[in-house]
C-alpha positions as CSV (number, residue, x, y, z in Angstrom):
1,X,215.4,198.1,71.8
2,X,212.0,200.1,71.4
3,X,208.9,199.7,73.6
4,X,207.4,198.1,70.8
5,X,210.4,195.9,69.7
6,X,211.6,193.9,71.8
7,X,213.5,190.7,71.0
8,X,212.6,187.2,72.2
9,X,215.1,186.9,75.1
10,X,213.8,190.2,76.2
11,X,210.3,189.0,76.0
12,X,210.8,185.8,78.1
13,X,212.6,187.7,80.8
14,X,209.8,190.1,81.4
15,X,207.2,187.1,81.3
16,X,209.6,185.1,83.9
17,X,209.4,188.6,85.8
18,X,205.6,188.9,85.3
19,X,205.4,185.3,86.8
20,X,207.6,186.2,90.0
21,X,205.9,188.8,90.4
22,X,202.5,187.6,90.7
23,X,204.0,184.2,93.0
24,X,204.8,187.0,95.4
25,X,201.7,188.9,94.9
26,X,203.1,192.1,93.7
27,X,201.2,192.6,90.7
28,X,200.1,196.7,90.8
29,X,200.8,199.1,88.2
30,X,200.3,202.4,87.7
31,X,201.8,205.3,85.4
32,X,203.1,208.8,86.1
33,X,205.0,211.6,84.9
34,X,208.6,211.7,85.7
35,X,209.5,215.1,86.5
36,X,213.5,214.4,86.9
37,X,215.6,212.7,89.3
38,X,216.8,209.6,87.4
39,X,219.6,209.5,85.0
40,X,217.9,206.4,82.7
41,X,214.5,208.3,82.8
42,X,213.1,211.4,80.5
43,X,212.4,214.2,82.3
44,X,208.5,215.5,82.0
45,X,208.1,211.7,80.4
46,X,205.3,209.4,81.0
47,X,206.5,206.2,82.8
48,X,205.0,203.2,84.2
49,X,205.8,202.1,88.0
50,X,205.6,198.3,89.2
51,X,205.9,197.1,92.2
52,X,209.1,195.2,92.5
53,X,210.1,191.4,94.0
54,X,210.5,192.8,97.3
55,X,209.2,195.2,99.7
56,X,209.9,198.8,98.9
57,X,211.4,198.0,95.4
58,X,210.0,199.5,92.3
59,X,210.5,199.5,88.9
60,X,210.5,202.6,86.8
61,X,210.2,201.9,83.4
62,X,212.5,198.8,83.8
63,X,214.8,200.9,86.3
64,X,214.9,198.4,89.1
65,X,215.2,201.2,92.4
66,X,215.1,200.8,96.1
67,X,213.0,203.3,97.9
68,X,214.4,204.7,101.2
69,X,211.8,207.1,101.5
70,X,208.8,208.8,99.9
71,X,207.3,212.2,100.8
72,X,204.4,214.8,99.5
73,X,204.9,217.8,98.1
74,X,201.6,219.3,97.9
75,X,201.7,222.7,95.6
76,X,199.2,224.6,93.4
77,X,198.8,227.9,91.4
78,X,196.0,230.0,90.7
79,X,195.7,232.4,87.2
80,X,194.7,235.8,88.3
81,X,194.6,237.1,84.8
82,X,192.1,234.0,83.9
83,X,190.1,235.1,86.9
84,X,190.0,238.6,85.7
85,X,189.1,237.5,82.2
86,X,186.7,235.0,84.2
87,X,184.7,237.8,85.8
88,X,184.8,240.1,82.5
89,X,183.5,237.4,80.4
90,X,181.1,236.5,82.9
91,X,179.7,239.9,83.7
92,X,179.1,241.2,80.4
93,X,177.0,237.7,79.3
94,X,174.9,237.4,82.0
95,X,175.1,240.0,84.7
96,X,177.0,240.3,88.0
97,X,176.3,236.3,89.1
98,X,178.1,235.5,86.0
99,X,180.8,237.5,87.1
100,X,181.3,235.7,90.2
101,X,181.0,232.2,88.4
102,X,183.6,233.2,85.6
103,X,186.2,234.1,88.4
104,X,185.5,230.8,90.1
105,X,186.5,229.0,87.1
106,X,188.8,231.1,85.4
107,X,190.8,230.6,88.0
108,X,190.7,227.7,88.6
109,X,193.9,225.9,90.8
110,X,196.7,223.6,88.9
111,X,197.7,221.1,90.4
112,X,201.3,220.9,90.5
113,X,202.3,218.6,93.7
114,X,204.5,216.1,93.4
115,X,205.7,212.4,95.1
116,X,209.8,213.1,96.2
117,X,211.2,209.1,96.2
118,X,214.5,208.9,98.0
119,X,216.5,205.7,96.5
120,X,219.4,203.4,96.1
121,X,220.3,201.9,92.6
122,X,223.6,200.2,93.7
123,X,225.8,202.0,95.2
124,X,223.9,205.1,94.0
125,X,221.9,207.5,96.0
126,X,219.3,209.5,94.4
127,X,216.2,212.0,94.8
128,X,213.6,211.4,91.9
129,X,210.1,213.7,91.9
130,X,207.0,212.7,90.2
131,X,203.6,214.2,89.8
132,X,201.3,213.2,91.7
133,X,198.1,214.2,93.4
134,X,197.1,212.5,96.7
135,X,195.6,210.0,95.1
136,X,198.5,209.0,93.3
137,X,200.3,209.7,96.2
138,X,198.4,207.2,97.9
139,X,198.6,204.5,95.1
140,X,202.5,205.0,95.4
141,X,202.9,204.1,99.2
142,X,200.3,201.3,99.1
143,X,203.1,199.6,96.0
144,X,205.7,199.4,98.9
């Protein structure tokens, strides 16, 4: 069943989850973009992260996983050509501060750094990678 269409067994057993959940006080949520990593899960697809029952279990999207370990991968990219462009724009409308200022922001860094989760779902042994800044980073560990 859809996100939206869910039927009534379905239902209760995520309201007796939400209930467990908050006994234990495990109640944080946050979403994120799966890169890839888990079979169940689209890659590049926005999915939500709860805490699980117990210590260092999440669940991804209603993919109950067991983290064994969590890392940063901190990684960006700059666009020379949208510097350049940056500069040229800036110079010719307002001089040679404005070139300096167009550079800055053309180009600009992406953030592309991601959370690597090692886990256990059963007897299976996985890698999955997520985007995250250090924020989100943060937001992730403080869930275990």
């Amino acid at each position: 069943m859809g996100l939206f269409f869910k039927s009534k067994e379905e239902k209760q057993a995520i309201k007796e989850h939400q209930a467990k959940l908050k006994a234990v006080g495990r109640t944080k949520l946050m979403f994120a973009t799966h890169i890839a990593g888990h079979p169940n899960l689209p890659p590049n697809g926005m999915i939500n992260i709860q805490q699980g029952i117990e210590k260092n279990t999440l669940s991804l999207s209603g993919n109950l996983i067991t983290v064994t370990g969590i890392e940063w991968d901190e990684s960006g990219t700059r666009s020379v050509g949208k510097a350049a462009a940056g500069a040229i724009i800036g110079g010719v409308l307002t001089g040679g501060i404005g070139a300096i200022a167009g550079a800055a922001i053309g180009g600009k860094k992406s953030d592309n750094s991601r959370a690597i989760l090692s886990y256990k779902d059963g007897d299976f042994e996985g890698t999955i990678y997520i985007k995250a800044d250090v924020k989100k980073y943060q937001e992730l560990v403080q869930m275990l």
